[in-house]
DSSP file (Angstrom, degrees, kcal/mol; ACC not computed):
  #  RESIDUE AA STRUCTURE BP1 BP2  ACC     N-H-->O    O-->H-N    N-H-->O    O-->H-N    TCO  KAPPA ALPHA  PHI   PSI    X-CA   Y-CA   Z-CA
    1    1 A X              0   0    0      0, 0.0     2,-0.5     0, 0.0     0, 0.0   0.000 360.0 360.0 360.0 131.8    7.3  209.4   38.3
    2    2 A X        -     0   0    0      2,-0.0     2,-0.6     0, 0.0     0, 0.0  -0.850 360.0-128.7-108.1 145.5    7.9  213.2   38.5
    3    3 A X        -     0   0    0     -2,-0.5     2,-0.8     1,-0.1     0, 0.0  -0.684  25.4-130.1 -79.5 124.0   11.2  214.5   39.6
    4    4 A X        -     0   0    0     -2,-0.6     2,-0.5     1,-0.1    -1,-0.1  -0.677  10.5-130.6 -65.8 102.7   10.9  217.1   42.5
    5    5 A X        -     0   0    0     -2,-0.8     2,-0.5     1,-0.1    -1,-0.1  -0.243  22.9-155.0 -37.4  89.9   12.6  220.2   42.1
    6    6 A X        -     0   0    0     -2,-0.5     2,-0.1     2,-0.0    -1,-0.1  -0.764  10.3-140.8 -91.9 119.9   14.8  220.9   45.7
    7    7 A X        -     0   0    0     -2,-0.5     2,-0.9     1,-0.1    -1,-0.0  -0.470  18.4-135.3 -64.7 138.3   15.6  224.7   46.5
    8    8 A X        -     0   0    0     -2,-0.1    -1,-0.1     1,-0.1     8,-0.1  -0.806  22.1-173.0 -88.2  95.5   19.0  224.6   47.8
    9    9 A X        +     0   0    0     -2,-0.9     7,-1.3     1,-0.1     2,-0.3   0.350  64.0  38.9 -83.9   7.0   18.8  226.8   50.7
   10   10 A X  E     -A   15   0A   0      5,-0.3     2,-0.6     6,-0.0     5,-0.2  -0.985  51.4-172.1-152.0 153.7   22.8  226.8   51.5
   11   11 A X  E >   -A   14   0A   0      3,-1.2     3,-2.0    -2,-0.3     2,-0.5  -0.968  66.3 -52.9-124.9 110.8   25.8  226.9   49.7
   12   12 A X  T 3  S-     0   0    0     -2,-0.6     3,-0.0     1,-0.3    61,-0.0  -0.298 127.0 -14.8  69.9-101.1   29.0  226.4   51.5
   13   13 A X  T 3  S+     0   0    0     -2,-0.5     2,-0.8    59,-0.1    -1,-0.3   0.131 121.7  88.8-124.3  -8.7   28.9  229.1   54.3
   14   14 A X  E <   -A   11   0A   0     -3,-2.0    -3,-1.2     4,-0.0     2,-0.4  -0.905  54.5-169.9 -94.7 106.9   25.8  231.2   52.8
   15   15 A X  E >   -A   10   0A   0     -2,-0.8     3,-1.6    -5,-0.2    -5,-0.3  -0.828  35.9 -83.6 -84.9 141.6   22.8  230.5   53.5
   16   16 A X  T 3  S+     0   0    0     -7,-1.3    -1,-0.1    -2,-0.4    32,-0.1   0.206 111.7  20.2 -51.7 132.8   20.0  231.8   52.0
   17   17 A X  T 3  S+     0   0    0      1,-0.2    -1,-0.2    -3,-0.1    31,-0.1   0.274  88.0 150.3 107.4 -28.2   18.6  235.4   53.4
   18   18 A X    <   -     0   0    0     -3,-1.6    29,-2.3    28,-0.1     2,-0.3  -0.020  36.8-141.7 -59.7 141.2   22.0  235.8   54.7
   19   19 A X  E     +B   46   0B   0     65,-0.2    65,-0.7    27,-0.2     2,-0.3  -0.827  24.5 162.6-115.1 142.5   23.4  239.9   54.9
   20   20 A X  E     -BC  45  83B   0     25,-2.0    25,-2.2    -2,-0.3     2,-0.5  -0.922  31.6-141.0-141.2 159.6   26.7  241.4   54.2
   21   21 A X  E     -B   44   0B   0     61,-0.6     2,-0.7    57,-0.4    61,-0.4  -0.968  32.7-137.1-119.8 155.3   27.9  244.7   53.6
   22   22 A X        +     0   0    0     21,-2.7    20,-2.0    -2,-0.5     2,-0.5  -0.802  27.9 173.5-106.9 108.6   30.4  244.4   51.0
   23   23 A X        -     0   0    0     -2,-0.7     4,-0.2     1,-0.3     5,-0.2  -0.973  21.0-150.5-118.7 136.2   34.0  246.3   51.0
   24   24 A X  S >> S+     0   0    0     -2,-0.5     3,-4.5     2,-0.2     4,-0.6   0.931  89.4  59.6 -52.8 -98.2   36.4  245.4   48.3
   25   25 A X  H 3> S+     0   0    0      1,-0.4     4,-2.6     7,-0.2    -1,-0.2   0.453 105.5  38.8  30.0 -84.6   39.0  246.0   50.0
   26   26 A X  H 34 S+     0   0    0      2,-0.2    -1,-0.4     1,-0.1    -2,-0.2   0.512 121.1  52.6 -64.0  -2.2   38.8  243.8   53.1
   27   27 A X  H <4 S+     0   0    0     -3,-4.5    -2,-0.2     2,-0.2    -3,-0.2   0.607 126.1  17.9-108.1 -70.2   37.2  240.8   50.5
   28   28 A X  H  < S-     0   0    0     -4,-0.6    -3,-0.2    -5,-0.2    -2,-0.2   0.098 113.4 -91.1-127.3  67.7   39.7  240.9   48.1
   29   29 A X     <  -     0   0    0     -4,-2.6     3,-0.3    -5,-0.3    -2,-0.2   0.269  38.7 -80.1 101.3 166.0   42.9  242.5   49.3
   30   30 A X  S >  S+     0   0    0      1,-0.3     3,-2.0     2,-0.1     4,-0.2   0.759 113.2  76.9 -67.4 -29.0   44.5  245.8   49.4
   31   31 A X  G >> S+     0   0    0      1,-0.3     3,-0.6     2,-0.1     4,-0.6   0.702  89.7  56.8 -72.6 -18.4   45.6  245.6   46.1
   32   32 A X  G 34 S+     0   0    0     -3,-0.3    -1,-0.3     1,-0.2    -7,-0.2   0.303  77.1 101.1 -87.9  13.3   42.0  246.5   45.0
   33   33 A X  G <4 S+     0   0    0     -3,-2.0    -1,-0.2     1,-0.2    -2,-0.1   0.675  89.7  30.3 -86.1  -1.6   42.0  249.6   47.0
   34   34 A X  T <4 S+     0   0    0     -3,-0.6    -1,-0.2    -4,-0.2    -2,-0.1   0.579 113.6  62.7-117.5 -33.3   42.7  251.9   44.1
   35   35 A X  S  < S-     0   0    0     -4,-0.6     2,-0.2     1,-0.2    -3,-0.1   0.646  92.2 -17.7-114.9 -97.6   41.2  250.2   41.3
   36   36 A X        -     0   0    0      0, 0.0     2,-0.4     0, 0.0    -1,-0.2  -0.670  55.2-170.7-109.4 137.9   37.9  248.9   39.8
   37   37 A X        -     0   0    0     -2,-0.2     4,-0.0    -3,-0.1    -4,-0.0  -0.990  21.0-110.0-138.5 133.7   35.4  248.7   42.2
   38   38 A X    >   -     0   0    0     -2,-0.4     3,-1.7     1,-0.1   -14,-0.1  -0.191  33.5-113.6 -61.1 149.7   31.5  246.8   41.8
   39   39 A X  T 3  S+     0   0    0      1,-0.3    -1,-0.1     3,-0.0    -2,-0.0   0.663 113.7  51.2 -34.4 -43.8   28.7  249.0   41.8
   40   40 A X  T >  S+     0   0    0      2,-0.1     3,-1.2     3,-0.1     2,-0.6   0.031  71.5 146.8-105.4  34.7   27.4  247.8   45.0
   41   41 A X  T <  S+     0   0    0     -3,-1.7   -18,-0.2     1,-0.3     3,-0.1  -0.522  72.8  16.8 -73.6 135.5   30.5  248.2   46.9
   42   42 A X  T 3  S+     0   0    0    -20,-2.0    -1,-0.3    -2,-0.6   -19,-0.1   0.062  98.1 127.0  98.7 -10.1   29.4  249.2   50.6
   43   43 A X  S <  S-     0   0    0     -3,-1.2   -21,-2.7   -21,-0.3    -1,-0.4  -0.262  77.0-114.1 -74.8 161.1   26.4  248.2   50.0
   44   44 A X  E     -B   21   0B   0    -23,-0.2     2,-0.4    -3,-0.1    19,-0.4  -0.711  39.1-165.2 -66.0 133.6   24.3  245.4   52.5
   45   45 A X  E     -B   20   0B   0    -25,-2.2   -25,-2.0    -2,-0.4     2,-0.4  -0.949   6.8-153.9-120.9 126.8   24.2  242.3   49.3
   46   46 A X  E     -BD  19  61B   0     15,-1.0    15,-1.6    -2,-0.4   -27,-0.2  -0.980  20.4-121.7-107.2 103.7   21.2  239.7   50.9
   47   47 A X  E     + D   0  60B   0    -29,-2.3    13,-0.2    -2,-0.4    14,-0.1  -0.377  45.3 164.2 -39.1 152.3   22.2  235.9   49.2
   48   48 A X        +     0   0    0     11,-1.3     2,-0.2     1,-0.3    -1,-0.1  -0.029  54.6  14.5-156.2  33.8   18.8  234.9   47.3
   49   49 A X        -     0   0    0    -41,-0.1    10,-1.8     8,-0.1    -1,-0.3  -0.661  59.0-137.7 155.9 141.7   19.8  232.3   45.1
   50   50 A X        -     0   0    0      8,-0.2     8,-0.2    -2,-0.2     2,-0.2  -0.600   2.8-163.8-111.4-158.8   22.4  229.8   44.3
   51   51 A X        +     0   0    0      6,-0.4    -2,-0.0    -2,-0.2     0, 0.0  -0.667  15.4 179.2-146.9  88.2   23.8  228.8   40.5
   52   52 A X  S    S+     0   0    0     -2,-0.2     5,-0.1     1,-0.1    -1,-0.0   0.983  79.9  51.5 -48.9 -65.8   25.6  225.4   41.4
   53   53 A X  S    S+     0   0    0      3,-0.1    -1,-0.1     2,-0.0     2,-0.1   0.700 100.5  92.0 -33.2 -36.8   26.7  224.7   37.6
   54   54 A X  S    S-     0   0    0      1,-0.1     3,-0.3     2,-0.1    -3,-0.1  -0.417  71.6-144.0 -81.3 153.2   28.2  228.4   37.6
   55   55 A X  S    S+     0   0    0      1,-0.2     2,-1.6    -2,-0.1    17,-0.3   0.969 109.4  45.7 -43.2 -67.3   31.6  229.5   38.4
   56   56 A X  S    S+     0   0    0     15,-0.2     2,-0.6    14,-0.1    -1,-0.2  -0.559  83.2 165.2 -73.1  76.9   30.2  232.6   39.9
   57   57 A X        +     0   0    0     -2,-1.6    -6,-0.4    -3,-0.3     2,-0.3  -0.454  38.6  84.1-101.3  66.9   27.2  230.7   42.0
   58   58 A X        -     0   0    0     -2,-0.6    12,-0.9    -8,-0.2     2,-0.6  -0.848  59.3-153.8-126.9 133.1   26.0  233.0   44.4
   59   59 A X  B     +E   69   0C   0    -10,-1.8   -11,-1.3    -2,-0.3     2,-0.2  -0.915  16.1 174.0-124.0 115.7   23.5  235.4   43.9
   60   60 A X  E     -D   47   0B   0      8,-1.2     2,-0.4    -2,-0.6     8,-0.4  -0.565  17.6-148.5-105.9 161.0   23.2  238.3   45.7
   61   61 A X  E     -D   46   0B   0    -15,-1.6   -15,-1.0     6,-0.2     6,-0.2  -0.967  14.4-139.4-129.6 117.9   21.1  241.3   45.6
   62   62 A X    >   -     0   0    0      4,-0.5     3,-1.3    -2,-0.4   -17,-0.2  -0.201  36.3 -96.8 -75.6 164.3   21.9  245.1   46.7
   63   63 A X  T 3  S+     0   0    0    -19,-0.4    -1,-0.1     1,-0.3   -18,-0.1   0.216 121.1  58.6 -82.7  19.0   20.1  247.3   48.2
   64   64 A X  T 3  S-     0   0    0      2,-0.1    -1,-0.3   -24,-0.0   -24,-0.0   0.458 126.6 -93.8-120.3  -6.9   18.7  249.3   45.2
   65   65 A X  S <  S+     0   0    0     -3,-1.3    -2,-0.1     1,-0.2     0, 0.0   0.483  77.0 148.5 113.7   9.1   17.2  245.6   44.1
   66   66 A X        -     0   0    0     -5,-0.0    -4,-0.5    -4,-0.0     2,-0.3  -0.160  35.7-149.0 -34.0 140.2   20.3  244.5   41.7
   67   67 A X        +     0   0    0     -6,-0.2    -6,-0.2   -22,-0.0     2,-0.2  -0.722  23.0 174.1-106.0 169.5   21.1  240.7   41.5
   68   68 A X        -     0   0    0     -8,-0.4    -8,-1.2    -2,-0.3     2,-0.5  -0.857  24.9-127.0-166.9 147.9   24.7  239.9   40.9
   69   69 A X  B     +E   59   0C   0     -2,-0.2   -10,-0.2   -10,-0.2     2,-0.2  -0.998  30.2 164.0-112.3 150.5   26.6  236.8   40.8
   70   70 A X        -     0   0    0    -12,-0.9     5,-0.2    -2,-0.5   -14,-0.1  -0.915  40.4 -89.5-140.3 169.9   29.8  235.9   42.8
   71   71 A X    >>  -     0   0    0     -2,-0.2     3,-1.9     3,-0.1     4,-0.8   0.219  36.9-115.2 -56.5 145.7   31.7  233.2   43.7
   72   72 A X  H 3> S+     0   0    0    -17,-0.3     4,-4.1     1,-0.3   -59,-0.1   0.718 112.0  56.0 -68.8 -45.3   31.1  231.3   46.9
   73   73 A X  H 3> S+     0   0    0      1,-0.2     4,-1.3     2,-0.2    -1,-0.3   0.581 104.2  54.7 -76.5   1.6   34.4  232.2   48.6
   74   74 A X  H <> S+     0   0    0     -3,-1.9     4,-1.7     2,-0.1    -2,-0.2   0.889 114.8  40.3 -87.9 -32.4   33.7  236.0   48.1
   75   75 A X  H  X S+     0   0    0     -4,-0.8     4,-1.4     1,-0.3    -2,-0.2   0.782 114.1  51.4 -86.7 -25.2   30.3  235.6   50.0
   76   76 A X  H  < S+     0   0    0     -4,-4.1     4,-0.4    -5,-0.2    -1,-0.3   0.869 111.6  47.0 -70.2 -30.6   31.5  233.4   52.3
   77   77 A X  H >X S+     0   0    0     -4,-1.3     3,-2.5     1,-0.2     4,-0.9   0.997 114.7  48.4 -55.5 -62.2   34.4  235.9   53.1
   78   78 A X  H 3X S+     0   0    0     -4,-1.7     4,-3.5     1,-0.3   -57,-0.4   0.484 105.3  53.2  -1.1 -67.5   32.2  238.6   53.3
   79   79 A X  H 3< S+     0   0    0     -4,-1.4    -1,-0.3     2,-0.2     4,-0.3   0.465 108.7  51.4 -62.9 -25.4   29.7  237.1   55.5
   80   80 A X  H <4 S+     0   0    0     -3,-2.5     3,-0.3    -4,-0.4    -2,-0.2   0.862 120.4  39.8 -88.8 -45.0   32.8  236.2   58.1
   81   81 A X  H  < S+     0   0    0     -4,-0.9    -2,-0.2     1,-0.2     2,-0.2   0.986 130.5   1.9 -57.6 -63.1   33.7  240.2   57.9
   82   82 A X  S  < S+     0   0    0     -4,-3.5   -61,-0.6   -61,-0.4     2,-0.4  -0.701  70.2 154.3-138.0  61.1   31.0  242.3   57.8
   83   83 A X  B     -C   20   0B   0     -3,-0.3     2,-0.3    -4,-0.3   -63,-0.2  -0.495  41.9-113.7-103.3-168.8   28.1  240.7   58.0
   84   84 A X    >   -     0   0    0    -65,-0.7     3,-0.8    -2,-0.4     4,-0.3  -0.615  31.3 -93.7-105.3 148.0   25.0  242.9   59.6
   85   85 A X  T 3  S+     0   0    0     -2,-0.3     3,-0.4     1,-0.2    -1,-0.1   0.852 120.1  40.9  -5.9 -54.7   23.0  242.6   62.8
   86   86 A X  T 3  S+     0   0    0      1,-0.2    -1,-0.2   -68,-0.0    -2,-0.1  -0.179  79.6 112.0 -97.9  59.4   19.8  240.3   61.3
   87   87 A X    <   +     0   0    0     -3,-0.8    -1,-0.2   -69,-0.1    -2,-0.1   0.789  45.8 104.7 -98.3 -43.2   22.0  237.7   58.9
   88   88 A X        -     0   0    0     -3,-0.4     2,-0.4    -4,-0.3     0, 0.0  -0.066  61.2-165.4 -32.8 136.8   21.3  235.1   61.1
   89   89 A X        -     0   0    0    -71,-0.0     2,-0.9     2,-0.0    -1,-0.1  -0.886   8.8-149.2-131.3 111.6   18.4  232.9   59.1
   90   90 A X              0   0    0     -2,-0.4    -2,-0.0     1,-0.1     0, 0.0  -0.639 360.0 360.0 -92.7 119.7   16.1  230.0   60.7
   91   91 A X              0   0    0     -2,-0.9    -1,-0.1   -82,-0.0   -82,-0.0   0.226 360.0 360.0 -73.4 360.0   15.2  227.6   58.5
């Protein structure tokens, strides 16, 4: 028998394809308003990919064509703030 490989096309509250713009700030608290801030902060991040095994299992990609991972409840917040016009995804 061969085992079939299943993409996982949602994680939690992300689904794959799914759009966000990302502000520190409003994901994880004011207390981050002064101090280290990601590369892609403001940017739209599009989910592509999960990592189940990983702590950080989401993978997202910025608009300059970066992947990144983080953790499910940051993409999920995200996706509840700010997410953009076309995030909806039909499966």
């Amino acid at each position: 028998m061969t085992k079939r490989k299943r993409q996982l096309v949602m994680l939690g509250e992300a689904p794959l394809g799914a759009k966000f713009v990302f502000r520190s700030v409003e994901i994880l608290g004011p207390q981050y308003h002064e101090g280290f801030k990601p590369p892609f902060e403001g940017q739209v991040l599009t989910v592509v990919g999960f990592k189940p095994r990983y702590k950080n299992n989401v993978v997202v990609r910025d608009e300059n064509g970066n992947d990144s991972l983080m953790p499910l409840d940051m993409a999920e917040k995200g996706l509840k703030l700010n997410p953009t016009s076309n995030s909806k995804v039909v499966l």
